[in-house]
C-alpha positions as CSV (number, residue, x, y, z in Angstrom):
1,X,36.0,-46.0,-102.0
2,X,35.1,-47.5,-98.9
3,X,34.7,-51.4,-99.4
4,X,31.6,-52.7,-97.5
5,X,31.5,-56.2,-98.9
6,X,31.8,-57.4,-95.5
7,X,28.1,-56.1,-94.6
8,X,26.7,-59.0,-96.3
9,X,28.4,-61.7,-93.9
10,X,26.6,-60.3,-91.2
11,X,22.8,-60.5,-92.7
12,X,21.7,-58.8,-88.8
13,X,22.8,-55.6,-89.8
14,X,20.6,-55.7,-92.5
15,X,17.3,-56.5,-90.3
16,X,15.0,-53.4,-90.4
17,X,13.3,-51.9,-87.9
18,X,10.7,-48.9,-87.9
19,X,12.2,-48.4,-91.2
20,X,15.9,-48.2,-90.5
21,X,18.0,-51.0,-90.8
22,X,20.0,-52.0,-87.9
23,X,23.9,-50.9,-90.1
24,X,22.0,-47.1,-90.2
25,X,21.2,-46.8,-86.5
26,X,24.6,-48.7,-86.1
27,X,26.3,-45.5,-88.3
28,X,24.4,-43.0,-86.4
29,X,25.6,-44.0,-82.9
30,X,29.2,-44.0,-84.6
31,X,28.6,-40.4,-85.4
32,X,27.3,-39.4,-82.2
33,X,30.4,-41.5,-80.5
34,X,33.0,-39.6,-82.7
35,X,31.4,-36.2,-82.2
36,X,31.4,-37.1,-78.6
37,X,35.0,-38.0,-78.3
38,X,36.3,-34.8,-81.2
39,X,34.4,-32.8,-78.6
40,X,36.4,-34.5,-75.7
41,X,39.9,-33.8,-77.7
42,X,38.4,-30.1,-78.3
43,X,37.9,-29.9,-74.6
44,X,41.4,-31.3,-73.9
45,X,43.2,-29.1,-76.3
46,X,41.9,-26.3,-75.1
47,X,42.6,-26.3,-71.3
48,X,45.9,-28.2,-71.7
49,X,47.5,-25.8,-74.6
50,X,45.2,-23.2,-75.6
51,X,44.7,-21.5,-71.8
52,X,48.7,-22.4,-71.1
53,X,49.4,-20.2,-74.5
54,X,46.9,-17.5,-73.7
55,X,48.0,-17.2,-70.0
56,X,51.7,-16.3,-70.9
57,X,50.4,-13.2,-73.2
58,X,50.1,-9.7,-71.8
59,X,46.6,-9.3,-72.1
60,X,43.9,-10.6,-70.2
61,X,41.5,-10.1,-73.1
62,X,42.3,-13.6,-74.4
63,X,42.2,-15.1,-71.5
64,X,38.6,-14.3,-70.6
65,X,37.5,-15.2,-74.5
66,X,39.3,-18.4,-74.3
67,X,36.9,-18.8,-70.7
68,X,34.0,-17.5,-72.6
69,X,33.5,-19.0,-75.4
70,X,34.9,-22.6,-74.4
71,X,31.7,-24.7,-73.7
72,X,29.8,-22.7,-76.6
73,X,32.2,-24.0,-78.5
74,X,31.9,-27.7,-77.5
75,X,27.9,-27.6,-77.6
76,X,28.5,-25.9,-81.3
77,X,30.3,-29.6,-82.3
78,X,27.8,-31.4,-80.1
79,X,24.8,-29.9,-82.5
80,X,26.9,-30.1,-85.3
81,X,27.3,-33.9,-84.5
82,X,24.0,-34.5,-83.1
83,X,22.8,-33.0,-87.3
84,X,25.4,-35.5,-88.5
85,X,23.9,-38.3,-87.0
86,X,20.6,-38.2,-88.7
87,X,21.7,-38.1,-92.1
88,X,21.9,-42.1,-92.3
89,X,18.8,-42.8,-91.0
90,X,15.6,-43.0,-93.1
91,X,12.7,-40.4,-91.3
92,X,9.4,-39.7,-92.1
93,X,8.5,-36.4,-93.3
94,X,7.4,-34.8,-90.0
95,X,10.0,-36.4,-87.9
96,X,12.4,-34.7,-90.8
97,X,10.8,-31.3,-89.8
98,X,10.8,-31.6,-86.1
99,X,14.2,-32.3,-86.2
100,X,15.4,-30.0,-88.7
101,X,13.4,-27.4,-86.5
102,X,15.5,-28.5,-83.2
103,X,18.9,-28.3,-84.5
104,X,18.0,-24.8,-85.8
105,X,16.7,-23.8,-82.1
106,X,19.5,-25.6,-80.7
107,X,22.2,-23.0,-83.3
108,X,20.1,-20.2,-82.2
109,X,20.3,-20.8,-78.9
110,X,23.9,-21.4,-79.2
111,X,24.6,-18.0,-80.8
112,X,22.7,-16.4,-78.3
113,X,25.0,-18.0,-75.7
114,X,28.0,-16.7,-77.5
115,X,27.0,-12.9,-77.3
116,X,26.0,-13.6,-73.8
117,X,29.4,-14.6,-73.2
118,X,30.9,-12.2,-75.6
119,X,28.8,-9.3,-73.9
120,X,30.5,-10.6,-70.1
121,X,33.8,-10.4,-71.7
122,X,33.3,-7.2,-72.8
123,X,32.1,-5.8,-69.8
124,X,34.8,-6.7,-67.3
125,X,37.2,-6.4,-69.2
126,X,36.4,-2.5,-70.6
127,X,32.9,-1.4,-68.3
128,X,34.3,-2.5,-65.1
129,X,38.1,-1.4,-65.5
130,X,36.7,2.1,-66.6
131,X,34.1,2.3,-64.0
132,X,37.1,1.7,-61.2
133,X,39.1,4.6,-62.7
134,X,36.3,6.8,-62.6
135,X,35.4,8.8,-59.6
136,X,31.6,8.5,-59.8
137,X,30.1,5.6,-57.9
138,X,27.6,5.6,-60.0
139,X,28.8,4.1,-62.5
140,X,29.5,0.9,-60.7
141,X,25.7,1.1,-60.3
142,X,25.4,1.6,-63.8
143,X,27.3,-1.3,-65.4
144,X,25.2,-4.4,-64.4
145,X,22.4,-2.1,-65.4
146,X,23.6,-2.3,-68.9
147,X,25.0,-5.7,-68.9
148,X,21.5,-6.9,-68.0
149,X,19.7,-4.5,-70.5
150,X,22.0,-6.0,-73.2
151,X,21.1,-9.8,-72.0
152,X,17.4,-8.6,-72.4
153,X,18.1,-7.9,-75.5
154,X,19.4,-10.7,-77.0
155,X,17.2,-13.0,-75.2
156,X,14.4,-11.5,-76.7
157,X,15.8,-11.5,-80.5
158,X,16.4,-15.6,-79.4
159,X,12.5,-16.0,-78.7
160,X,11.5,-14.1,-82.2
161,X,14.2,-15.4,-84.1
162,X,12.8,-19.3,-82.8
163,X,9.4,-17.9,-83.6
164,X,10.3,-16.4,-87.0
165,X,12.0,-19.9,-88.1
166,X,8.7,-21.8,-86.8
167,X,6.9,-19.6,-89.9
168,X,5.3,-17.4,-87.6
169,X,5.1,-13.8,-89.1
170,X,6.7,-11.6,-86.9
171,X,5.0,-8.7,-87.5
172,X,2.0,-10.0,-86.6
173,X,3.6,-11.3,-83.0
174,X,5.1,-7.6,-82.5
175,X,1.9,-6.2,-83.4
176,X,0.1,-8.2,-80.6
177,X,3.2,-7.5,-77.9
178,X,2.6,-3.9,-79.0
179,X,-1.3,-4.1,-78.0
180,X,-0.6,-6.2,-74.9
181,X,2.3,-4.0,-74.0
182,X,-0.1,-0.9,-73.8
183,X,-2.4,-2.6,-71.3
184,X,1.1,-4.2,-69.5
185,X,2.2,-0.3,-69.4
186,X,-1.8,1.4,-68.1
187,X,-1.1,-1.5,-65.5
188,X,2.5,-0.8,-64.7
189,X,2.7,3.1,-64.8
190,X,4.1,3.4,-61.5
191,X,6.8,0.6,-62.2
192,X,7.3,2.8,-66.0
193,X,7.8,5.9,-64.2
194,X,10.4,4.6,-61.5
195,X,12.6,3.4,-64.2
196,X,12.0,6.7,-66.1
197,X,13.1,8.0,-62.5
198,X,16.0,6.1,-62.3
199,X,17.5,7.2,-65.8
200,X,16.9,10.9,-65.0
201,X,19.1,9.7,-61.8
202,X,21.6,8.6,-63.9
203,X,21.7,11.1,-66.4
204,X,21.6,14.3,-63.8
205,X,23.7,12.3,-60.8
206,X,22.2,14.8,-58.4
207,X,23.9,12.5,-55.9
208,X,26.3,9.4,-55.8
209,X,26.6,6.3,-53.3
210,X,27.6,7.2,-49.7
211,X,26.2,11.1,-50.9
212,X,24.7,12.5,-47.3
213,X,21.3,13.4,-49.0
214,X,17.6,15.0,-47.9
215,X,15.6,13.4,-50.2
216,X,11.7,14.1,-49.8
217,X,12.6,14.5,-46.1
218,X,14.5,12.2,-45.3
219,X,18.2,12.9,-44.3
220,X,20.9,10.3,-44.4
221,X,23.4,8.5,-46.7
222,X,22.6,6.6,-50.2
223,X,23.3,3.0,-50.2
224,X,21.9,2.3,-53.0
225,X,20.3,3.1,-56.5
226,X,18.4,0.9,-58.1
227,X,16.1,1.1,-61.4
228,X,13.0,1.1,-59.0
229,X,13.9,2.8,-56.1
230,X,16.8,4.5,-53.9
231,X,17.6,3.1,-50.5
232,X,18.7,5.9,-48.2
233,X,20.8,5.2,-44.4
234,X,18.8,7.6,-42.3
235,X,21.1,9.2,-39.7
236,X,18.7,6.8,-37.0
237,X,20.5,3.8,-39.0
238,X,17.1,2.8,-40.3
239,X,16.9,2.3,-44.0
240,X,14.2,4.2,-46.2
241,X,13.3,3.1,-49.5
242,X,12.2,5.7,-51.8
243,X,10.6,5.3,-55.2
244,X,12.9,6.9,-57.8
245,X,9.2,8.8,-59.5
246,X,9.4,11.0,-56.7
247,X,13.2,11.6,-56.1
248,X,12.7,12.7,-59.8
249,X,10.1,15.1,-58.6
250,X,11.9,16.0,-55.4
251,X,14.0,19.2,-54.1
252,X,17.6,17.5,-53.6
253,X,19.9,18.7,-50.7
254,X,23.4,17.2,-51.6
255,X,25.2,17.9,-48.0
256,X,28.6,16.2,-49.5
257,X,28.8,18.0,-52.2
258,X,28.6,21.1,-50.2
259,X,32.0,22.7,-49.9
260,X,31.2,24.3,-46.8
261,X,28.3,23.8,-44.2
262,X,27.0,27.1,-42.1
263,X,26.2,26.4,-38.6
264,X,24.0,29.2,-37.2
265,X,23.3,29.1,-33.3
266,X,21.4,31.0,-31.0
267,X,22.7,31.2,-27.1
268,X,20.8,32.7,-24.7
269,X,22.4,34.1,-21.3
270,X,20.6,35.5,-18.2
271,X,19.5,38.9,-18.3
272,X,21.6,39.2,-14.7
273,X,24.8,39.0,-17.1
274,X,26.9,42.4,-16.6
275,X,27.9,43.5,-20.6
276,X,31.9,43.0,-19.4
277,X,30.6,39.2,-19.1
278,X,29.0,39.7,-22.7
279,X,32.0,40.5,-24.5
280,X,33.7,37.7,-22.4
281,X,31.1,35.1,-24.0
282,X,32.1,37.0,-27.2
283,X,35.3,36.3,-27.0
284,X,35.0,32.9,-25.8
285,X,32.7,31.8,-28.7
286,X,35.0,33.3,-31.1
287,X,38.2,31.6,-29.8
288,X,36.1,28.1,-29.4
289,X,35.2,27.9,-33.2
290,X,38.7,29.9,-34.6
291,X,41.0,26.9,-32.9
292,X,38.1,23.7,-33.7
293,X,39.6,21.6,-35.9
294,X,37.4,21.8,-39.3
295,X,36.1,25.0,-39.0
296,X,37.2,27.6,-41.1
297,X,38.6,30.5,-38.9
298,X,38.1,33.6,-41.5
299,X,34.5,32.9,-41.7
300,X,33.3,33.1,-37.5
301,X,31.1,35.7,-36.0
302,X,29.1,36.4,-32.7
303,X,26.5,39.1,-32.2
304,X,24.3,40.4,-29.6
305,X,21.3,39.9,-31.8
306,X,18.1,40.5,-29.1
307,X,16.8,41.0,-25.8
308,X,14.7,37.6,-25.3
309,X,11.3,37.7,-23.6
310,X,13.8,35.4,-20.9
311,X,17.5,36.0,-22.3
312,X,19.9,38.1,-23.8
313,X,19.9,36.5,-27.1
314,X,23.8,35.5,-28.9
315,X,24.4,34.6,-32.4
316,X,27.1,32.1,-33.1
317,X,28.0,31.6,-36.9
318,X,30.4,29.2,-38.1
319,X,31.4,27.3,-41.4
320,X,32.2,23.2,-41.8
321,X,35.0,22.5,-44.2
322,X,33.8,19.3,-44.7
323,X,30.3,18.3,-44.6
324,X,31.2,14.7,-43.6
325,X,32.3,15.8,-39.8
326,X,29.3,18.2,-39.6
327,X,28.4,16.8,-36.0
328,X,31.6,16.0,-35.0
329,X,32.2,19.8,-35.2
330,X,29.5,20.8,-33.6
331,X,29.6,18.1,-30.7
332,X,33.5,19.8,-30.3
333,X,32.1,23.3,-30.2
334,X,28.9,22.7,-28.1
335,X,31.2,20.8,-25.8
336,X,33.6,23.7,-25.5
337,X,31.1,26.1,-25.1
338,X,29.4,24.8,-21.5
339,X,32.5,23.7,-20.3
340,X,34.4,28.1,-20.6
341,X,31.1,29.0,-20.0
342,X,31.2,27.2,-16.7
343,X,34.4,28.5,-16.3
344,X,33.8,31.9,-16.7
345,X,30.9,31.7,-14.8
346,X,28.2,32.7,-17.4
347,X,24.8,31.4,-16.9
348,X,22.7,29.8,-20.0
349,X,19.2,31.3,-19.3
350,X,15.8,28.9,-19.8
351,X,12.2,30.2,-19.6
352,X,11.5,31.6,-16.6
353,X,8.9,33.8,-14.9
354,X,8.8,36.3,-12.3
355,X,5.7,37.2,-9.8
356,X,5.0,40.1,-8.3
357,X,2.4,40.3,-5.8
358,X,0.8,43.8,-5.1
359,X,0.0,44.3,-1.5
């Protein structure tokens, strides 16, 4: 037993005020000191032993709990002292309750912070390892996604679990969220259907980031997906957003994917052009696009395909091997073209028209 004879030689300690005597609040500040400086030891322990331990393991697992749940930890002995503290003093009955009801928010609160942290641990050290071996960029879209979606979650478990310990009955609260949330969702339908949109996108992964897309027409590159909307690089470098309701409803062209890209083009020479000079441009158009880099050689052909109302009509047919260098093909092959047409002295035609006068 603890002797505390010695109380009575200092008569001050007894002195009471607002119902406490002056030795209780003297006890409770001890309590809150010693929690203070346990917690400071804690603290010390932790980042002088604990992190030098962890660091020499293998596994960065540890590591990132140690990071994770370090402060958590300390506020958990802060409440725990802060509880502690009140158990000498003399309360009324409602001053009892509030407190009792803030060191229960306060433990709730702090076990939401732990699966917070528990839930960031998890995802770097599992979603965002996996996400970098896999090929699909959507994924890296996808993680934070998820990671937010779970911290939704638990935050709002937090607010009913507060509300359930305040004696609220949570049926009743989900029953009212339920009517408000059917005049929230005739409000938000656009909003409901974008995300909606934006799982389907996910799901399906009709394209991926950097994908050369026509979406709803408009060509160019994704940059990216979001649970609203798509952002798309148009090939004018201006940036188009588009609601993900109607990529969900739209026809999809997925140029990348495309293992090879046909390039069809019509050339017109003058109708002066002898048919020795035809089979020239034949042969010219056929060598251009067998010996361009990115073309596949097997699949070229040229026809004589009409005789224009100005021009005696070519067909030029070609296959990209890769979609990505689409126009830096055809800037090679157009470029070739004029420069052994010019050569071989073949003339592109253009609209022209002839008068004859009648005398």
């Amino acid at each position: 037993m603890v002797d505390l004879s010695f109380i009575s030689d200092y008569p001050i300690l007894q002195e009471t005020y607002f119902g406490n005597t002056l030795l209780q609040y003297l006890t409770s500040l001890l309590i809150l000191l010693g929690t203070a400086i346990v917690a400071k030891i804690v603290y010390f322990i932790i980042k002088k032993y604990v992190k030098a331990l962890t660091a020499k393991t293998e596994t960065n697992l540890d590591d990132l709990l140690i990071d994770a749940l370090e402060k958590p930890f300390i506020f958990f002995l802060a409440v725990i002292g802060l509880n502690f503290s009140v158990i000498p003093l003399t309360l009324p009955a409602n001053a009892t309750l509030i407190f009792s009801n803030i060191i229960k928010i306060l433990f709730i609160l702090n076990g939401a912070w732990v699966l917070t942290a528990l839930i960031n641990v998890a995802v770097e050290e599992f979603l965002v390892p996996y996400t970098r071996k896999s090929k699909s960029k959507l994924d890296d879209q996808l993680v934070p996604i998820i990671a937010n979606g779970l911290r939704i979650i638990i935050f709002a478990l937090t607010v009913l679990t507060i509300i359930s310990n305040f004696g609220y009955d949570i049926t009743a609260v989900l029953g009212g969220l339920g009517i408000a949330g059917i005049a929230i969702g005739l409000a938000a339908q656009d909003s409901i259907s974008n995300i909606i949109g934006s799982a389907a996108i996910f799901t399906d992964r009709p394209f991926e980031i950097e994908d050369l897309v026509r979406v709803d027409g408009v060509t160019g590159k994704v940059e990216e997906i979001g649970m609203r909307s798509t952002r798309i690089r148009t090939l004018e470098g201006t940036l188009v957003t588009i609601p993900n309701s109607i990529i969900a409803k739209s026809h999809i062209e997925n140029y990348t994917r495309t293992q090879k890209r046909r390039v069809q083009m019509k050339l017109g020479v003058e109708y002066g052009t002898s048919s020795k000079k035809i089979d020239h441009a034949r042969n010219i158009l056929l060598d251009i696009v067998k010996n361009t880099k990115g073309v596949d050689p097997d699949e070229c052909t040229v026809h004589f395909i009409e005789f224009g109302d100005y021009a005696l009509q070519l067909m030029l047919t070609y296959h990209v091997l890769e979609t990505s260098r689409l126009f830096d093909v055809q800037d090679d092959v157009n470029s070739r073209i004029k420069e052994e047409f010019e050569k071989a002295g073949i003339e592109f035609a253009f609209p022209s028209r002839t008068l004859y006068i009648k005398d």
